[in-house]
C-alpha positions as CSV (number, residue, x, y, z in Angstrom):
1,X,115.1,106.0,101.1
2,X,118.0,107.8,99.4
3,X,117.1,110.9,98.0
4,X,119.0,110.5,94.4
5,X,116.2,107.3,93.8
6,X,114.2,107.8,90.6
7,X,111.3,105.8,91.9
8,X,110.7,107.3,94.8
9,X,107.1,106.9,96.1
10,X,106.4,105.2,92.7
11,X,104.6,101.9,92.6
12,X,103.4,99.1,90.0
13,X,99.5,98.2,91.0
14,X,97.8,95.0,89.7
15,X,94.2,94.3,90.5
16,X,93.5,90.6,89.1
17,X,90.3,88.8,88.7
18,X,90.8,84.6,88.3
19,X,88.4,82.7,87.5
20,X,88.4,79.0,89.5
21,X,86.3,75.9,88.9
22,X,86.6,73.4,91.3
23,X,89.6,73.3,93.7
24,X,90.9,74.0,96.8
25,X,93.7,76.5,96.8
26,X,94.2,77.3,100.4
27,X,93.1,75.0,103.1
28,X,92.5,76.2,106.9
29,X,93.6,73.5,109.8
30,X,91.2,71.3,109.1
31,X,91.7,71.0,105.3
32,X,88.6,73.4,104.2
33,X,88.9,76.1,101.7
34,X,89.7,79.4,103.9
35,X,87.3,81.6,103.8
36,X,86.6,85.2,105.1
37,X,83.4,87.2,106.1
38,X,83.6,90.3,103.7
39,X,80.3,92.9,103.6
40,X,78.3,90.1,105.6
41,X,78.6,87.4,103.6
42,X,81.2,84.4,103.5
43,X,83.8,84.7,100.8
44,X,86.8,82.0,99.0
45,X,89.6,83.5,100.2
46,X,93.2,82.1,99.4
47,X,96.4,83.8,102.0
48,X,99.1,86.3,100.7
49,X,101.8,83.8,101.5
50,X,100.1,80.9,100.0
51,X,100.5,83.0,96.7
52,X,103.2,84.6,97.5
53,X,105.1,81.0,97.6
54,X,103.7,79.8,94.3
55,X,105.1,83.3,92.7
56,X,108.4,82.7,93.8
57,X,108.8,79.2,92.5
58,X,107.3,80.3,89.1
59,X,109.8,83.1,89.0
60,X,112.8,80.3,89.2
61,X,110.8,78.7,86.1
62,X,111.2,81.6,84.7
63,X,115.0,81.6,84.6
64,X,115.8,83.9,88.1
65,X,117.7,81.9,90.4
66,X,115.6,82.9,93.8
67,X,116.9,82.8,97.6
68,X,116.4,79.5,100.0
69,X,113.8,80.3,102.8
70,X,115.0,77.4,104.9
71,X,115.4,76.2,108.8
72,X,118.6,74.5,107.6
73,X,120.9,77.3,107.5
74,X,123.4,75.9,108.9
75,X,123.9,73.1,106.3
76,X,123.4,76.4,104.1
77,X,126.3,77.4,104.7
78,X,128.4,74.3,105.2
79,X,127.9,73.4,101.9
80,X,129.2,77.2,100.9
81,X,132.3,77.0,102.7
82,X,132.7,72.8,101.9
83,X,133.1,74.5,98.1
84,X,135.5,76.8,99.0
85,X,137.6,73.7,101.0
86,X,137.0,73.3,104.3
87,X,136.9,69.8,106.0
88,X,132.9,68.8,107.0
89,X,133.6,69.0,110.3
90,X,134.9,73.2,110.5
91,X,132.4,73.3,107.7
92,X,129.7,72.5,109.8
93,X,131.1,74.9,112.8
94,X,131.1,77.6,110.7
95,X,127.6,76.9,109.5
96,X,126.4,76.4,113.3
97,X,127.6,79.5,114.4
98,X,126.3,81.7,111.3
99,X,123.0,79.9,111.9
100,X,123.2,81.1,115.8
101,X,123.9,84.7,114.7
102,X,120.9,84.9,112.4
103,X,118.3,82.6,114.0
104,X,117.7,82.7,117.4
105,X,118.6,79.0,118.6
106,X,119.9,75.7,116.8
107,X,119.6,72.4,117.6
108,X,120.4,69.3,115.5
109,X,121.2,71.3,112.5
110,X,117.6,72.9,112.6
111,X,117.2,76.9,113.9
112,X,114.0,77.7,115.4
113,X,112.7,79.8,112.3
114,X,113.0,79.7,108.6
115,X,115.6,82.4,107.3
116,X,116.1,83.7,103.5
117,X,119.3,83.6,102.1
118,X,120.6,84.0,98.7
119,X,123.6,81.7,96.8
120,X,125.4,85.2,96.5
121,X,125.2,85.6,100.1
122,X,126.2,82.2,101.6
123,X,129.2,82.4,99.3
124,X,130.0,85.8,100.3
125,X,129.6,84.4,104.1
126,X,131.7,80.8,103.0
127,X,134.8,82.9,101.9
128,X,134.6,85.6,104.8
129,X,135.5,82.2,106.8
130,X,137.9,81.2,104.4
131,X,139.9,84.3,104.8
132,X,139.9,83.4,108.5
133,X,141.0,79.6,107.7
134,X,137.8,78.3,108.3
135,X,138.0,79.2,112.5
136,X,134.6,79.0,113.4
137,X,134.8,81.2,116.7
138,X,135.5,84.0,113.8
139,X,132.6,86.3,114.8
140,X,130.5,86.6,111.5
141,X,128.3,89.4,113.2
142,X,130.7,91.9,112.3
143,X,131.1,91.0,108.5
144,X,127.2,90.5,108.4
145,X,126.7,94.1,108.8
146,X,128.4,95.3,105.5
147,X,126.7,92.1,103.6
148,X,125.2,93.3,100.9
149,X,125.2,91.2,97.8
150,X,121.2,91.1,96.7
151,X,121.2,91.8,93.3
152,X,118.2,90.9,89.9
153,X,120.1,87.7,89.4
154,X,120.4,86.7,92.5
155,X,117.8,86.8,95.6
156,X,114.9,88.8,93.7
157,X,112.9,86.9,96.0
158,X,114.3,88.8,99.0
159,X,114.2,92.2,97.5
160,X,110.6,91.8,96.5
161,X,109.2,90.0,99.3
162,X,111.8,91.3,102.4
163,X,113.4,89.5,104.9
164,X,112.9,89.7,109.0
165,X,116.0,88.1,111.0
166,X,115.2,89.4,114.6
167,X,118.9,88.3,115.7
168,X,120.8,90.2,113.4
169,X,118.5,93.2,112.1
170,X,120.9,94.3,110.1
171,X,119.9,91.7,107.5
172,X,116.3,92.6,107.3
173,X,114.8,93.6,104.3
174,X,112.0,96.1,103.6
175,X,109.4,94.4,101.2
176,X,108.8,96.0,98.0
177,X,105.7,93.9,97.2
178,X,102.7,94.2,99.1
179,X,99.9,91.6,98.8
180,X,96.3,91.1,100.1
181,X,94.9,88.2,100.6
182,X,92.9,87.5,97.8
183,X,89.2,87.4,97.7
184,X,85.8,86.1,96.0
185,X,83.7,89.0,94.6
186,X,80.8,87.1,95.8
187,X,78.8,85.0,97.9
188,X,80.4,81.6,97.9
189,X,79.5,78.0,99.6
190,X,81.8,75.2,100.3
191,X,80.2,72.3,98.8
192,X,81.3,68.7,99.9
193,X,83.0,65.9,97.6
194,X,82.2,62.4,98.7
195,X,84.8,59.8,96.9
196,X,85.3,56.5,97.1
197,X,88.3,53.9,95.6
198,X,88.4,50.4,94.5
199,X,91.4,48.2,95.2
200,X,92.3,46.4,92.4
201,X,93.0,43.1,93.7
202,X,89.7,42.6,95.3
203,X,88.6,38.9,95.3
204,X,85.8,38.4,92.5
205,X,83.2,37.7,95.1
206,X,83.7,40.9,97.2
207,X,82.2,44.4,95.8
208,X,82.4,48.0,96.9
209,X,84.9,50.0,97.9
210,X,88.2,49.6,99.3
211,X,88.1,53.3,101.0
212,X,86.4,56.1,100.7
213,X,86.4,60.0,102.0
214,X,85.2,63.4,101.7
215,X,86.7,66.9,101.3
216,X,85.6,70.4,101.0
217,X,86.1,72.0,97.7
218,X,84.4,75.7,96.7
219,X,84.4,77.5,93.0
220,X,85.4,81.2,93.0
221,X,86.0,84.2,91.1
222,X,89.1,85.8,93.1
223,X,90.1,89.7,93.4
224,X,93.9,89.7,93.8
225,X,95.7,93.0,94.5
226,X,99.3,93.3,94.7
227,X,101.4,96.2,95.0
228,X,105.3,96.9,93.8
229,X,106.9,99.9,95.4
230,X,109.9,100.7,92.5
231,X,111.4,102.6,95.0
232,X,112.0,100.4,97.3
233,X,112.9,97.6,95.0
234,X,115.2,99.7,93.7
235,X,116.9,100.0,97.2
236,X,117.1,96.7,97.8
237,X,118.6,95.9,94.9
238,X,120.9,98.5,95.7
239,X,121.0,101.5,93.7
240,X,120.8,99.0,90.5
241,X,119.4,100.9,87.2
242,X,118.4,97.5,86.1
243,X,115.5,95.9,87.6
244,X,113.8,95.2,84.3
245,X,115.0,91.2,85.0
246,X,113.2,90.9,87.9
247,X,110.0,93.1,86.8
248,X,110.0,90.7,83.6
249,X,109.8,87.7,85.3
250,X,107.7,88.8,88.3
251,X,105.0,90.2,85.6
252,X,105.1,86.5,84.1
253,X,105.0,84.7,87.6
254,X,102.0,86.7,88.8
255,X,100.4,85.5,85.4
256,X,101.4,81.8,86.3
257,X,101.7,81.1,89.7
258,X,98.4,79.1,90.9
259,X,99.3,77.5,94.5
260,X,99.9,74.0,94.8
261,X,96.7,72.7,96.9
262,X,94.9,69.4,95.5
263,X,96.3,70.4,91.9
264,X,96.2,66.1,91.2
265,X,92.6,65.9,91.7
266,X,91.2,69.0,91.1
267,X,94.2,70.7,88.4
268,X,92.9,74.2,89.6
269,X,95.1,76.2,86.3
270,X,93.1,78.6,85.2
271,X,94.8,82.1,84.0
272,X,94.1,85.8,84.8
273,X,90.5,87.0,83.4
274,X,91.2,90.4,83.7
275,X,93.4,93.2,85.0
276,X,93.7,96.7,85.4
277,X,97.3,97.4,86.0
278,X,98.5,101.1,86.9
279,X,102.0,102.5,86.8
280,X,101.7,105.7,89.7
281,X,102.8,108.0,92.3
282,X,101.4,107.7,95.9
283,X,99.6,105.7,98.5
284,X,98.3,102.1,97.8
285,X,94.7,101.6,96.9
286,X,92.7,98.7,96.5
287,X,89.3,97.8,95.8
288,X,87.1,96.5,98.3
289,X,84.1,94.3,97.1
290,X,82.4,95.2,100.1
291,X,79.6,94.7,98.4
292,X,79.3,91.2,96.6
293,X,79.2,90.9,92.9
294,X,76.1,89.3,91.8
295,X,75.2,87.6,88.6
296,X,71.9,88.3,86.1
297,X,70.1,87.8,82.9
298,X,72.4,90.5,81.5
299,X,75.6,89.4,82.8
300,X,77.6,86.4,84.0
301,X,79.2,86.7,87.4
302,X,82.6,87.1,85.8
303,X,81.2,90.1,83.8
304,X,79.5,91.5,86.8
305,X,82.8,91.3,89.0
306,X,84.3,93.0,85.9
307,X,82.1,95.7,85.8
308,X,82.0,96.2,89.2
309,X,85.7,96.7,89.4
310,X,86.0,98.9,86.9
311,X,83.8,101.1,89.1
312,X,85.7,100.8,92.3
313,X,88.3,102.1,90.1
314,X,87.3,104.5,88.4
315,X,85.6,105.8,91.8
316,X,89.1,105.8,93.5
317,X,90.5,107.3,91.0
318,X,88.5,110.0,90.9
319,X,88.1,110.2,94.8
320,X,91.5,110.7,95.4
321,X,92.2,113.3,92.4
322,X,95.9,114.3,93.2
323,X,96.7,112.0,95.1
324,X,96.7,109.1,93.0
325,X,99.5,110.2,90.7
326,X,98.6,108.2,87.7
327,X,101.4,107.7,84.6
328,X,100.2,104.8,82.9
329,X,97.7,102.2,82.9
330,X,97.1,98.9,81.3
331,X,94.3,96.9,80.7
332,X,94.7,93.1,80.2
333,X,92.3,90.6,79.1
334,X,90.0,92.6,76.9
335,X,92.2,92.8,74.0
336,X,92.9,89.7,73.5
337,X,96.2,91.1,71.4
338,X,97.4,92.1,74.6
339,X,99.5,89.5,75.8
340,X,101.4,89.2,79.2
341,X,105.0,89.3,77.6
342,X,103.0,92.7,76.2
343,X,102.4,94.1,79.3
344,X,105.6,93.0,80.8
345,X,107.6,95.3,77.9
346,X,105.2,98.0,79.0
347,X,105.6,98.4,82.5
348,X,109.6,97.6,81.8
349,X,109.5,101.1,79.3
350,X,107.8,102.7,82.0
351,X,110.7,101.7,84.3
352,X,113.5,102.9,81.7
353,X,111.7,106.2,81.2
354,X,111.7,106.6,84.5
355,X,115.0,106.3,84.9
356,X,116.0,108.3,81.7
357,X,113.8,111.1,81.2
């Protein structure tokens, strides 16, 4: 990390706690909820990149035009260099041999793993061929090394999430967001749904169903944790002072985003019930829930996993003294003045004074 970086060892921490009725958010391989086994007892538990994935397609709702992850790189860049004039066919040789330099193999158009790359970049790529008329046994390799084009309009994705291209490490790209997987506070059961369906044309004489089926569903009160290192955002963005784009529309994502899983028959869409949101210097820290949150006469389970974080955080806090660099802090979903294009303008100040002093 350069050493003129204004956010060095400086990070954006959000612990979430959603709220979900019925749904399904994250199935395993055979369609359940996933699940994890935290402080002995089974908890909901939906993956980082399930998440991750929803965020990312919220964010291009949200006005950023994000990278394509795809295994079709090759068209990628056909289509790049098809703009810029070439004929389909050196189109498509251009496109075949970038796709060989950043993926392993290609066969039929397809390379063996999905790659990220941004419009900026497969345009940048598309003219370096043009300046060599389009001549695709023009070693790209070369040219791929000083390709640097990510920038807050363009690619976010890729600077906030990073990139891993094993055949051409040059493009790799450190993550600035870290995310756990996120968990129930408590105890949780999947329960069993049991549904049937008529078919409409059924002769008058013949009743019952036409088909029925069962699938596992669970309710859960998830602990999200996600972690923003400004420093090495700012990196990968290249030196740029501005990153308050893509911090304004990450913020509004993370409020958004809810994975796509069974949303027709279940419309899991609940927002954020709380968070505690810290602006810092240092390493990452998290809450547990090691031990599960538990509902009583005083308090409903939401309450109780509410108060219960507030201790974990309060307890890090004060465990790590030094250490855990504190400048700010925010608090959402107790006010209920305290909006999320509120705390977005707050964390974005934070950034600017950062950055001037």
């Amino acid at each position: 990390m350069s050493k003129n970086n204004p956010f060095q060892n400086t990070r954006v921490e959000f612990h979430i706690l959603q709220s979900f009725p019925v749904s399904c958010l994250n199935r395993d391989d055979v369609g359940a909820p996933k699940s994890a086994l935290i402080g002995g007892v089974q908890r909901a538990r939906v993956s980082s990149q399930c998440w991750k994935r929803a965020i990312r397609l919220a964010m291009h709702d949200q006005g950023v035009e994000i990278a394509t992850r795809t295994r079709y790189v090759t068209s990628v860049i056909a289509d790049a260099c098809v703009a810029l004039g070439a004929t389909s066919e050196s189109a498509l040789a251009c496109g075949e041999t970038v796709a060989k330099a950043l993926t392993k193999t290609v066969k039929d158009g397809q390379s063996d793993t999905l790659f990220y790359i941004s419009h900026a970049e497969a345009t940048a790529i598309a003219e370096f061929y043009k300046e060599n008329a389009f001549d695709a046994k023009a070693d790209p390799k070369p040219f791929l090394k000083s390709l640097k084009v990510n920038t807050d309009r363009d690619g976010i994705d890729i600077a906030l999430f990073g990139r891993m291209a094993a055949s051409a490490p040059e493009m790799n790209v450190e993550a600035a967001a870290s995310f756990a997987h996120a968990i129930s506070t408590h105890q949780v059961a999947a329960e069993i749904e049991f549904f049937t369906a008529v078919d409409d044309c059924n002769p008058e004489d013949e009743t019952g169903s036409a088909h029925m089926g069962s699938l596992e569903f669970n309710s859960a009160i998830y602990y999200r944790y996600i972690s923003i290192d400004l420093g090495q955002l700012y990196e990968n963005l290249n030196g740029a002072e501005d990153i308050s784009v893509g911090m304004d529309a990450f913020v509004k994502a993370l409020y958004a985003a809810v994975p796509e899983a069974r949303q027709s028959t279940m419309a899991a869409a609940t927002p954020w019930d709380y968070a505690k949101v810290f602006v810092r210097k240092g390493h990452r820290f998290q809450a547990s829930f090691e031990n599960p949150s538990k509902a009583d006469r005083e308090k409903t389970l939401l309450q109780a996993s509410k108060d219960d974080l507030k201790k974990h955080l309060e307890r890090i806090e004060k465990q790590s003294g030094s250490l855990f660099g504190k400048i700010s802090d925010y608090e959402f979903g107790e006010d209920n003045s305290f909006s999320i294009d509120d705390l977005a303008n707050a964390l974005n100040a934070d950034i600017q004074k950062i950055i001037n002093p």
